[in-house]
C-alpha positions as CSV (number, residue, x, y, z in Angstrom):
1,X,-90.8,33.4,-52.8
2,X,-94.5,33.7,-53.4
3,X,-94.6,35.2,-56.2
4,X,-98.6,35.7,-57.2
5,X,-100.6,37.9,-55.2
6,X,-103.9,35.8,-54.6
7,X,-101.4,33.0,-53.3
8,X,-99.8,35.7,-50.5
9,X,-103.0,36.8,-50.2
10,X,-104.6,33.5,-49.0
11,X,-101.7,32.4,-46.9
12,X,-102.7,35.8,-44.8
13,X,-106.4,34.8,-44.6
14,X,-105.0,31.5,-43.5
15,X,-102.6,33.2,-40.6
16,X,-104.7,35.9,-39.7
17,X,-106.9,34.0,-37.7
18,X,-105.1,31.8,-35.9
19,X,-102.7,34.8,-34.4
20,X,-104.7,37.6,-34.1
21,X,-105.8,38.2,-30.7
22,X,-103.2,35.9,-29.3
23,X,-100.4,36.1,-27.1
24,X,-97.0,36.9,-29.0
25,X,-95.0,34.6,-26.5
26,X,-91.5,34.2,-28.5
27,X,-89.9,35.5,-30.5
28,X,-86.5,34.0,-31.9
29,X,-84.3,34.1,-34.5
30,X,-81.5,31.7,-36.1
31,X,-79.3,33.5,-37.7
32,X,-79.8,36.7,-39.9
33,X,-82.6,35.2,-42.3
34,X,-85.1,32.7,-40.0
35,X,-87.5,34.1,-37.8
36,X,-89.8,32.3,-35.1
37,X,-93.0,33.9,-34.2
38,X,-94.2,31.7,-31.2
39,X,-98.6,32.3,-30.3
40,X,-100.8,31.4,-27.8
41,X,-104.1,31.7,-26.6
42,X,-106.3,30.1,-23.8
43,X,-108.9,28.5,-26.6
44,X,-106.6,27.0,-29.1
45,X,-103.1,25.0,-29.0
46,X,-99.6,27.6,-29.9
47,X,-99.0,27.9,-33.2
48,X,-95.7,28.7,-34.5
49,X,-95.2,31.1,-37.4
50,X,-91.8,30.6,-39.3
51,X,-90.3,32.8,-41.7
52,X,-87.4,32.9,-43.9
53,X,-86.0,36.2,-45.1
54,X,-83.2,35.5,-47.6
55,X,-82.7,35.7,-51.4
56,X,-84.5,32.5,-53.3
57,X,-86.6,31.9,-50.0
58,X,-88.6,34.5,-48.9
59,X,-92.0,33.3,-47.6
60,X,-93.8,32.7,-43.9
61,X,-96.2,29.8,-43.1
62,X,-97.6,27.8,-39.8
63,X,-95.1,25.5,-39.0
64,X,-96.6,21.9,-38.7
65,X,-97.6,20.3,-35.3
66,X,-96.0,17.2,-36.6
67,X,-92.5,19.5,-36.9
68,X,-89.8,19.3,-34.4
69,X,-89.2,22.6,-32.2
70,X,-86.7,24.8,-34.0
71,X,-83.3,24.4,-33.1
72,X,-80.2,26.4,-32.4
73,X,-82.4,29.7,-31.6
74,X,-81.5,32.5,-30.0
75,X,-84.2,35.4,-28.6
76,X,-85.2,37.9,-31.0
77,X,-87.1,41.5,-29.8
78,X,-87.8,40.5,-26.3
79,X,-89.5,43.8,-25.4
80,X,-92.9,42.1,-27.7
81,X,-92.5,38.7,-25.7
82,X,-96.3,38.1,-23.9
83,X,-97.9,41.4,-26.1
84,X,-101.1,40.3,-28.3
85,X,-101.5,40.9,-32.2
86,X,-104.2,42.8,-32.9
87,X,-104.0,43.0,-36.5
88,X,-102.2,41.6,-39.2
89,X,-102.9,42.2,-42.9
90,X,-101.1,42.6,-46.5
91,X,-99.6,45.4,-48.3
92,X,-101.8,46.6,-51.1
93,X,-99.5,46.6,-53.6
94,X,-96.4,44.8,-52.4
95,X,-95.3,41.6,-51.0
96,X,-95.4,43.1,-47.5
97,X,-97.0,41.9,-44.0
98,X,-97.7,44.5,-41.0
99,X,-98.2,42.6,-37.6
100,X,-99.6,44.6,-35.2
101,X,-99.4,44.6,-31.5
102,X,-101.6,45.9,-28.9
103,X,-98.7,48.3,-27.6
104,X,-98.8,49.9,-31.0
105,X,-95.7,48.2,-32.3
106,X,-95.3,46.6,-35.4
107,X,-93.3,44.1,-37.5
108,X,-92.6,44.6,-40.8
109,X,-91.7,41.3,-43.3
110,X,-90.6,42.4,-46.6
111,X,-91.1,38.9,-48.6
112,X,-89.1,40.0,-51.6
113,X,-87.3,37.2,-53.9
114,X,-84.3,39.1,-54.0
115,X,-81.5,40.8,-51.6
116,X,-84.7,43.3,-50.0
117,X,-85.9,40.6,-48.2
118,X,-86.4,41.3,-44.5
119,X,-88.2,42.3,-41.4
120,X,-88.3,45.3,-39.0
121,X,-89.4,46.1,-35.4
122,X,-90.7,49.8,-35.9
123,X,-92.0,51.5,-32.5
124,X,-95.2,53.9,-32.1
125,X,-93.6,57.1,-33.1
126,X,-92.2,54.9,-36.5
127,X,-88.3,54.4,-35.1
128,X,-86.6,51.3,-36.2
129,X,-85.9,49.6,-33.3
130,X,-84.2,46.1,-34.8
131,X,-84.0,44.1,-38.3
132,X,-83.3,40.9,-39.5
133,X,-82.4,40.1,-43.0
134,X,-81.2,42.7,-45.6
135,X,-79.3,45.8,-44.3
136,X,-81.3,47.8,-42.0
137,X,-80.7,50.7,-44.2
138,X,-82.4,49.4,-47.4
139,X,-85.5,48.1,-45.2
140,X,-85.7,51.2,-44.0
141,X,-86.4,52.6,-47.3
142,X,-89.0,50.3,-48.1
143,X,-91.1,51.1,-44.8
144,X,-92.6,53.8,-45.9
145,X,-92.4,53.8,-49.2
146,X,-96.0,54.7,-51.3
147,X,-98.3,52.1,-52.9
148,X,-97.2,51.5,-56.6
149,X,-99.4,52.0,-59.6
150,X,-98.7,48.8,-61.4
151,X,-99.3,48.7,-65.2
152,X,-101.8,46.3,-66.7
153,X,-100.5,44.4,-69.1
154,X,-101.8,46.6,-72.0
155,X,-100.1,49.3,-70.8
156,X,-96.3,47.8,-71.4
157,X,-94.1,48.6,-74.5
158,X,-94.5,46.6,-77.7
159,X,-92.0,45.1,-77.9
160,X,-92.5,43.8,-73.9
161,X,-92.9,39.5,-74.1
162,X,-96.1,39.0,-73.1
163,X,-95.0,36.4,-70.5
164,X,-93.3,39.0,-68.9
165,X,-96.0,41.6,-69.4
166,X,-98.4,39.1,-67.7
167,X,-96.4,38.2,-64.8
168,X,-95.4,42.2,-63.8
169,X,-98.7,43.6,-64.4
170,X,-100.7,44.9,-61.6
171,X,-102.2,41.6,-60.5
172,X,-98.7,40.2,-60.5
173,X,-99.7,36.2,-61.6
174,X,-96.1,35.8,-61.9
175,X,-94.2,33.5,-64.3
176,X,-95.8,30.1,-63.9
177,X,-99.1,31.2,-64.1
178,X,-98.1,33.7,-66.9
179,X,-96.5,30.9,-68.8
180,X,-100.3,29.0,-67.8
181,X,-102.4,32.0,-69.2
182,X,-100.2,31.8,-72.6
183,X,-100.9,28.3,-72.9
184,X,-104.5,28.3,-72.6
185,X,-104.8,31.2,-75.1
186,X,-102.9,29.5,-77.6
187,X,-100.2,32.2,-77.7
188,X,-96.2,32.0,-77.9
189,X,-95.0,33.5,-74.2
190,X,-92.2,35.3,-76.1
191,X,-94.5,37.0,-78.4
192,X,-93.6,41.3,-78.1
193,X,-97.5,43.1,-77.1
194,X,-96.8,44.9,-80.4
195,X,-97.6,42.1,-82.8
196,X,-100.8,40.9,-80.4
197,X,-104.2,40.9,-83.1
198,X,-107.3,42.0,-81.7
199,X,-108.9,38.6,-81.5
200,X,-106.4,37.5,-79.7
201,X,-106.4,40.4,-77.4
202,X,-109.7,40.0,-76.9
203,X,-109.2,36.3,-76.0
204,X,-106.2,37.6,-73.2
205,X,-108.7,39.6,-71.7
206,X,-111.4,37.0,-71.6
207,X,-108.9,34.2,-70.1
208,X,-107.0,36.5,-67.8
209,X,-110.7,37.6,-66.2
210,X,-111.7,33.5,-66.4
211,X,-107.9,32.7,-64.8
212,X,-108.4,35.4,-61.8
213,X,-111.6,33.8,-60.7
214,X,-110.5,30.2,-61.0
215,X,-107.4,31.4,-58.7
216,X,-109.8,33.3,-56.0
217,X,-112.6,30.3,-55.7
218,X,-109.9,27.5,-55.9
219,X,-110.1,25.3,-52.6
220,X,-106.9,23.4,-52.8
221,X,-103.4,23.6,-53.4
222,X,-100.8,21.4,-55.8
223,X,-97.1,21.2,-55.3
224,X,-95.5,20.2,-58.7
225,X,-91.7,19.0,-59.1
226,X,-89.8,20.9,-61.6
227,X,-87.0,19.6,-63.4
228,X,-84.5,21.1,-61.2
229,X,-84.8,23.1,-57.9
230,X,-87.7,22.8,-55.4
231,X,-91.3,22.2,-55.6
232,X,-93.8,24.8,-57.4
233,X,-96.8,25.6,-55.5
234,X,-99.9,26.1,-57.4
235,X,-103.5,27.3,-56.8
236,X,-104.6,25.7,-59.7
237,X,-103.3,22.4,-62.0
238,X,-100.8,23.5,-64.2
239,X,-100.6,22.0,-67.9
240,X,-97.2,22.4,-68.3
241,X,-96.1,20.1,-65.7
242,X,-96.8,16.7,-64.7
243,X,-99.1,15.1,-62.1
244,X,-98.7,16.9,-58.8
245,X,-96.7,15.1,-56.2
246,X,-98.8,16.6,-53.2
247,X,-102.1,18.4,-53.0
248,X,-102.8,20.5,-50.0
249,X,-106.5,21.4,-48.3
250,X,-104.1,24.4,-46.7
251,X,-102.1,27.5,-48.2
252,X,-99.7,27.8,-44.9
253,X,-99.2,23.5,-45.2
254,X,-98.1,23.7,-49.0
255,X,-96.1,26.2,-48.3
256,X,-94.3,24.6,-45.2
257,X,-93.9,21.4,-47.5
258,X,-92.6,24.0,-50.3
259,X,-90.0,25.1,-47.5
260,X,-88.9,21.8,-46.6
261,X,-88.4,20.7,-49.7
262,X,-86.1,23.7,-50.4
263,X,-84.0,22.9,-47.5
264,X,-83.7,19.1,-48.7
265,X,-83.0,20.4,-52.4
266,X,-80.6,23.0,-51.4
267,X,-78.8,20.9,-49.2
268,X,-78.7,17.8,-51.9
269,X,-77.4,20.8,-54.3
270,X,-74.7,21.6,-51.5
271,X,-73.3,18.0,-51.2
272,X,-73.6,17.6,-55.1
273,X,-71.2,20.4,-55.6
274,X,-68.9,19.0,-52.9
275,X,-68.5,15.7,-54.5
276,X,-68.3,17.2,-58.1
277,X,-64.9,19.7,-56.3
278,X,-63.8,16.9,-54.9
279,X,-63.6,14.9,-58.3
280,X,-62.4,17.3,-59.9
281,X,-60.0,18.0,-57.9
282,X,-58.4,14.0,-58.1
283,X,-58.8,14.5,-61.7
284,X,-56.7,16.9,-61.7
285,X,-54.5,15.2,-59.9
286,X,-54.4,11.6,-61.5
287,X,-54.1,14.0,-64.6
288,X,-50.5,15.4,-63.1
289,X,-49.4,12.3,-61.9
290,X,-49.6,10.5,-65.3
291,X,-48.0,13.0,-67.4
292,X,-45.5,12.4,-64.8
293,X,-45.4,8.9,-65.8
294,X,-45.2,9.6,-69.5
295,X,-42.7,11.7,-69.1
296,X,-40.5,9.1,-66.9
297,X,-41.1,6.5,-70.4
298,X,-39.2,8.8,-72.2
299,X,-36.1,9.1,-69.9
300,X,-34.5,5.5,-71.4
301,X,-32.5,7.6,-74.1
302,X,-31.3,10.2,-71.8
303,X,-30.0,7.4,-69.0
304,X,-28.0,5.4,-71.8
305,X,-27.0,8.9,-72.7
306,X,-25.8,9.9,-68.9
307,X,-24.6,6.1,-68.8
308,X,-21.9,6.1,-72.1
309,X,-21.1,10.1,-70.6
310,X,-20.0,8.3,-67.1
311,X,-18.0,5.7,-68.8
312,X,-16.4,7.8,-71.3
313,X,-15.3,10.2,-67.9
314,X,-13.8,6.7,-66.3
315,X,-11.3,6.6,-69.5
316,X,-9.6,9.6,-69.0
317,X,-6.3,9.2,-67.8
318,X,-6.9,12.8,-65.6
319,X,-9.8,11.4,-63.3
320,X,-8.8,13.5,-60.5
321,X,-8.2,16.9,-62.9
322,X,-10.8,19.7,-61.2
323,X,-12.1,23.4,-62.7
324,X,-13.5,22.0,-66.3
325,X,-17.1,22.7,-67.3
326,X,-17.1,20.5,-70.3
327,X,-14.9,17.6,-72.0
328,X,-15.2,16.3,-75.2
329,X,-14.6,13.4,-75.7
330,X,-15.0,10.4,-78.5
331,X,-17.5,7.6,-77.9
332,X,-17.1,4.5,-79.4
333,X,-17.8,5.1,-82.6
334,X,-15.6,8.4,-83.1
335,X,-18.6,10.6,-82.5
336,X,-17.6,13.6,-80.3
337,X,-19.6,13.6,-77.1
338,X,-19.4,17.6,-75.0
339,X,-20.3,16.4,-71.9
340,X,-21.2,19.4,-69.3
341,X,-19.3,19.2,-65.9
342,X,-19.4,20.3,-62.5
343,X,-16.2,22.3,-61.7
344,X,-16.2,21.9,-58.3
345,X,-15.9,18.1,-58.3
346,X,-13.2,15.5,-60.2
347,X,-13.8,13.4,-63.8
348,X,-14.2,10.6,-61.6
349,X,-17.2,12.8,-59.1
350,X,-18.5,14.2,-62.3
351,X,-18.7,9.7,-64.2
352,X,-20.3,8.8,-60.5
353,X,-23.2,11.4,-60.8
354,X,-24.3,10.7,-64.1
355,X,-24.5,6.6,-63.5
356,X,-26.5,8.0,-60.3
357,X,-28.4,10.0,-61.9
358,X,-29.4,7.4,-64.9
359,X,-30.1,5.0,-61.7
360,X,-32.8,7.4,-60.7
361,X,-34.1,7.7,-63.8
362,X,-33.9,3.9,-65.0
363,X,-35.8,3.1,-61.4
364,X,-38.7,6.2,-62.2
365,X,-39.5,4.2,-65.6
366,X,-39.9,1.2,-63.8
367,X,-42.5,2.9,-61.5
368,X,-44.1,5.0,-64.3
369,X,-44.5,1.3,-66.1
370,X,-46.1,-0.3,-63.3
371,X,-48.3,2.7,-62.5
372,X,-49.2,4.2,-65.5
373,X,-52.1,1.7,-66.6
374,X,-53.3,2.0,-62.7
375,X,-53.5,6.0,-63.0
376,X,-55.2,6.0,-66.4
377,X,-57.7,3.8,-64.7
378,X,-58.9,5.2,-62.0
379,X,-58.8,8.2,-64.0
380,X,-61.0,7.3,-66.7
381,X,-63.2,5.9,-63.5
382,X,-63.1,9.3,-61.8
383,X,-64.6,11.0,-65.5
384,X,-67.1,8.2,-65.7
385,X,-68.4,9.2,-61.6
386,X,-68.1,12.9,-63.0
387,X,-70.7,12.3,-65.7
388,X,-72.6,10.0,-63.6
389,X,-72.7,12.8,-61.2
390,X,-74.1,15.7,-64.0
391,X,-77.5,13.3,-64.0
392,X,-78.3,12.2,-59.8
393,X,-81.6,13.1,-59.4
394,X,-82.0,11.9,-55.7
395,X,-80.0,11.5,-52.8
396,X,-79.3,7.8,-52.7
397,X,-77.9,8.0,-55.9
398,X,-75.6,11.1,-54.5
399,X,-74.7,8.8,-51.5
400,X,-73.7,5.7,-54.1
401,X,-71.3,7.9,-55.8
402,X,-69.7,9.3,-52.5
403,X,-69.5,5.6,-51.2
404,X,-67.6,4.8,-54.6
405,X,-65.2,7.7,-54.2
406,X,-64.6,6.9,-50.5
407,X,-63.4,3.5,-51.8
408,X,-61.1,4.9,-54.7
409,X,-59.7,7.8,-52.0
410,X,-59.6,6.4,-48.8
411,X,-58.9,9.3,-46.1
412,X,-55.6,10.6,-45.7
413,X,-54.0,10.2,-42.2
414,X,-52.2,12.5,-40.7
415,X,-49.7,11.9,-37.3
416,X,-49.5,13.2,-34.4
417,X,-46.2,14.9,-32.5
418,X,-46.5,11.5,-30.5
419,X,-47.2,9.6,-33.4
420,X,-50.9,8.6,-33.3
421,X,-52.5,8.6,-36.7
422,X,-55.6,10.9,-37.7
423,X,-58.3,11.0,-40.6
424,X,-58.4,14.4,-42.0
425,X,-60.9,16.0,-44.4
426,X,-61.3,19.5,-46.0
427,X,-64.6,20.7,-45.4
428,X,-66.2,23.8,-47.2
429,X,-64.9,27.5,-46.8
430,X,-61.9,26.4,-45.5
431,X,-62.9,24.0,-42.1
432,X,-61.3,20.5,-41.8
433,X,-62.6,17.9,-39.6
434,X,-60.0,15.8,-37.9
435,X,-60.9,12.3,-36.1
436,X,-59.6,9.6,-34.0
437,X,-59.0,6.3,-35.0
438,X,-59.2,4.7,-31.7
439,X,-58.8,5.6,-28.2
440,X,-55.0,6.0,-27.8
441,X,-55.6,8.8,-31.0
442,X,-58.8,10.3,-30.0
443,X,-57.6,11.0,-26.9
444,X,-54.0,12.6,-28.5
445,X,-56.4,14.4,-30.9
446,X,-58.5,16.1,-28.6
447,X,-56.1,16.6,-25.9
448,X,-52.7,17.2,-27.7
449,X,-53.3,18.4,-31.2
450,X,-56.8,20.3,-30.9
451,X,-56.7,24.0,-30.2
452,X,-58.7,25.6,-26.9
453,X,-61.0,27.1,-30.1
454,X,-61.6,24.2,-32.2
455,X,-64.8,22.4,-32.5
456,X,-65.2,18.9,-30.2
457,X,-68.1,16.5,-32.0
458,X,-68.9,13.1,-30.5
459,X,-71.6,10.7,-30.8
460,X,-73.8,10.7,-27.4
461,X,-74.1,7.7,-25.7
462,X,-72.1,5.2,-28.1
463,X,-68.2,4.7,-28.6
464,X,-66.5,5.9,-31.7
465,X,-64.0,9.0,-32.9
466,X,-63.3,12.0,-31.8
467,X,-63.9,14.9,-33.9
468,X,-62.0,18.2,-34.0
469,X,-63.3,20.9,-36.6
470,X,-61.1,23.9,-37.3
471,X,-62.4,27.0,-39.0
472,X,-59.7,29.0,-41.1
473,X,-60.1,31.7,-38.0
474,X,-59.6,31.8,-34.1
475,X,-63.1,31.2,-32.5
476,X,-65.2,31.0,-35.6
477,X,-68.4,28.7,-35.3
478,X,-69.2,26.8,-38.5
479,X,-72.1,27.4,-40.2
480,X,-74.7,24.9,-39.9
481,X,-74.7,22.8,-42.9
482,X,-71.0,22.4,-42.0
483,X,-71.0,21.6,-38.6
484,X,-74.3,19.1,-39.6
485,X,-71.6,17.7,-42.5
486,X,-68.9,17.1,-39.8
487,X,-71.4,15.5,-37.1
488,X,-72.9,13.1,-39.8
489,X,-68.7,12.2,-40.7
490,X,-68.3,11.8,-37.2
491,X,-71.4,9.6,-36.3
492,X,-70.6,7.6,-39.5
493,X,-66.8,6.7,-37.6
494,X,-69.1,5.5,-34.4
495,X,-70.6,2.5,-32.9
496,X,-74.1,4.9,-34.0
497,X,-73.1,4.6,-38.0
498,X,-76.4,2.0,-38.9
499,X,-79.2,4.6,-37.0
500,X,-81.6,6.1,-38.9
501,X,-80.7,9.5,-36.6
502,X,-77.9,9.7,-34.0
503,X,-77.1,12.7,-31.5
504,X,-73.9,14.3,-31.9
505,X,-73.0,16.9,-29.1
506,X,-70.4,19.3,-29.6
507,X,-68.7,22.3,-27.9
508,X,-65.5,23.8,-27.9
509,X,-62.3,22.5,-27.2
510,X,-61.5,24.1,-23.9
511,X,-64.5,22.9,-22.6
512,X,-63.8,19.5,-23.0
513,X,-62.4,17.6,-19.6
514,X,-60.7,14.3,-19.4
515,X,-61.6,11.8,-17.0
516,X,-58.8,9.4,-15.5
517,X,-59.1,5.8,-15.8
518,X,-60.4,5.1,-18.9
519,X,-58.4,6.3,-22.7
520,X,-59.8,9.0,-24.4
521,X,-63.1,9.4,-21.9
522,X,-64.2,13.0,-21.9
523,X,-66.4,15.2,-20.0
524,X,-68.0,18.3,-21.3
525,X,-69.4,21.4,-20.7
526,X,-71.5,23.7,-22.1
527,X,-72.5,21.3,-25.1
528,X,-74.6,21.8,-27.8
529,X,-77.0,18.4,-29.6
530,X,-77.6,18.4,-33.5
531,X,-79.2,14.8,-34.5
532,X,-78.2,13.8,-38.3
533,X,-77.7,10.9,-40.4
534,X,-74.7,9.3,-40.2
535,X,-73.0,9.1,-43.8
536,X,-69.4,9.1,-45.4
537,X,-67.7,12.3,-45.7
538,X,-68.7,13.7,-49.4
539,X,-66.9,17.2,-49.4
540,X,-63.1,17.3,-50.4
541,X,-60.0,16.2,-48.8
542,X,-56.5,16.9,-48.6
543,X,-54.7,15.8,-51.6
């Protein structure tokens, strides 16, 4: 979100005249929160205007010439396609745009940090005709709603912070620069307005004035990294943070970098969490499994118990009696022994399943010896990767600790009705990829154990597995970071795996043809390209 004023502010002054008077020849959405504004006019190249509407990443920018056309589109408003924008300018109190077209029609972006973020397509006589984003019904309270009157920061209660008093007031700096404007003045952010002096009143009013100017004559623009989450983008240098790690001539290029960077952050975030569930998870596990193995050390008593139970039984002279639930009997030092029986079956049944049942047990503590220093191990290893993992900062060190869990947990496979064996994994939100391990199994996978509505992935143009996604419902498409996640697992099982970028097509199942001849070759229809990196699978798998 752009949270200060002069920042939106510029990024319009920026936009405005590069579409206005231009042909509005796309329009195109992907999904319910991205929007794709595609202009063109006879004295200057098409730009593309991209804009996100969603909670966390509300903003709109020129999308780089050096970008790649957006993908996986669909068309958006089709009645504006070839219209020109006549006008476009910004709310005067609110964090709203107003793109007007020569028909008299108008969108409407909302570019709210929060759940009101959005855009509308309202016609000439002010109907809704089509939104994106947050329900239709709260945008449509927002379309007409009447300028604010926001409060200057004098105006709050005393016991406001004044961070907060700075950032809401009615030329909205907005936290970092409200945290900025403390700073300079010497003042604690958290300070309430009630316990300001007049001298340093004064001095707010002095800096703030000095700070607004600095902001409006500013020629270029800083993009800081904070400690965690994306990129801050700045109009001025910011003495709380560090050297900038990009300084733009251009509002609309910081912001597209901002953007970007969001994506890569959000997406690191995403596969973070995966691998953190996933470890978790076979902590949990290897936790089970050696209490198991504890517990199996302390059967030894209880088998020399069930052992001395099952001779005593061979001693008496009734082996064949029936109907008794108990005996006692002396061992061989006098002591009584009640030992409980099974009615149903003879003194001699009843000896025979305790020495079977101390053979069981006798046999468990010779596994839980063997296995017990393994498990505690690897799980003292899986704790250590879990601690690593609280302080990965990039996405190599994310793709280390994935390649070090892929060792300790090798797939599981899974077997065919004709007894080819599969990887499986468990994908987010409930999808798991399935892949061949060669041709005879790609070939049962995808013909034989796939579903008409599952999801077919394989590499274009070089060998290597099969890959079937299934969603936890019929017919349900994955969302894109999942179906990217399962096309990078599949181009890692390929010929493709050391690419920089490899093409993975995919479609659904009952579009996919076999072609006689040759094992596992496929034809298919209606396919669909994503390119990503080939890596190991990071997100969690059956146990």
């Amino acid at each position: 979100m752009i949270a200060h004023r002069e920042t939106l502010r510029r990024l319009v002054g920026e936009l405005s005249p590069r579409v206005c008077a231009a042909s509005l020849v796309a329009l195109r959405r992907r999904g319910q929160y991205e929007l794709f504004l595609w202009f063109a006019s006879p004295a200057a190249p098409t730009v593309i205007v991209e804009a996100h509407f969603r909670a966390g990443l509300s903003t709109v920018f020129c999308r780089p010439s050096a970008w790649k056309q957006p993908e996986r589109t669909v068309p958006w408003a089709e009645e504006l396609w070839g219209k020109r924008l006549v006008h476009l300018e910004l709310h005067p109190t609110e964090r709203q745009l107003r793109w007007v077209l020569e028909t008299g029609q108008e969108l409407l972006f909302f570019l709210y940090g929060t759940a009101h973020s959005g855009v509308v397509l309202r016609e000439r006589d002010g109907q809704i005709r089509a939104s994106l984003g947050a329900p239709r019904a709260v945008l449509e309270k927002l379309v007409d709603a009447p300028p604010r009157r926001l409060p200057g920061w004098e105006e709050y209660p005393p016991e406001t912070p004044l961070v907060r008093a700075l950032a809401q007031e009615r030329h909205q700096l907005g936290s970092f620069y409200a945290h900025e404007l403390c700073q300079r003045c010497a003042i604690a952010p958290d300070t309430p307005l009630g316990q300001l002096s007049e001298h340093e009143r004064e001095r707010l009013r002095r800096m703030l004035s000095e700070f607004r100017r600095e902001l409006a004559e500013s020629s270029s623009v800083f993009l800081f990294r904070r400690p965690e989450g994306p990129p801050l983008v700045s109009l001025l240098p910011l003495r709380g943070y560090s050297e900038p790690i990009a300084v733009f001539c251009s509002i609309s290029d910081a912001v597209a970098e901002r953007v970007r960077q969001t994506l890569l952050w959000e997406e690191f975030r995403r596969e973070r969490l995966q691998l953190q569930q996933r470890l978790e998870r076979h902590a949990r596990q290897l936790a089970r499994w050696r209490q198991e193995a504890e517990q199996c050390l302390h059967h030894a008593p209880v088998s020399e118990r069930d052992r001395l139970w099952g001779n005593l039984l061979l001693m008496h002279p009734g082996l064949h009696e029936r109907g008794r639930s108990e005996i006692v009997l002396p061992d061989w030092e006098g002591n009584p022994q009640r030992i409980p029986l099974d009615p149903a079956k003879s003194l001699r049944e009843n000896a025979e399943a305790y020495f079977q049942r101390a053979r069981r047990r006798d046999e468990a503590s010779r596994r839980a010896r063997h296995t017990l220093p393994l498990l505690q191990e690897r799980e003292h290893v899986v704790h250590e990767l879990l601690a690593q993992l609280q302080q990965v900062t990039t996405r190599r060190q994310l793709r280390e600790i994935a390649q070090r869990v892929q060792e300790l947990f090798p797939p599981r496979e899974v077997t065919t009705r004709t007894g080819e064996r599969l990887r499986v994994f468990h994908l987010a939100a409930g999808f798991v990829l399935y892949l061949g391990t060669d041709a005879r199994s790609n070939e049962a996978l995808t013909f034989r154990f796939a579903r008409p509505h599952d999801v077919f992935l394989h590499v274009r143009g070089a060998s290597g597995a099969h890959g079937i996604l299934r969603g936890p419902r019929k017919g349900e498409l994955p969302p894109a970071p999942i179906l990217e996640q399962a096309a990078a697992v599949v181009a890692y099982y390929s010929r493709a795996r050391s690419a920089s970028l490899v093409p993975v097509v995919y479609t659904w199942r009952k579009y996919v043809r076999k072609l006689k001849g040759t094992l596992g070759a496929v034809r298919l229809e209606r396919e669909q390209l994503v390119w990503v990196r080939p890596l190991p699978p990071t997100a969690s798998e059956s146990p």
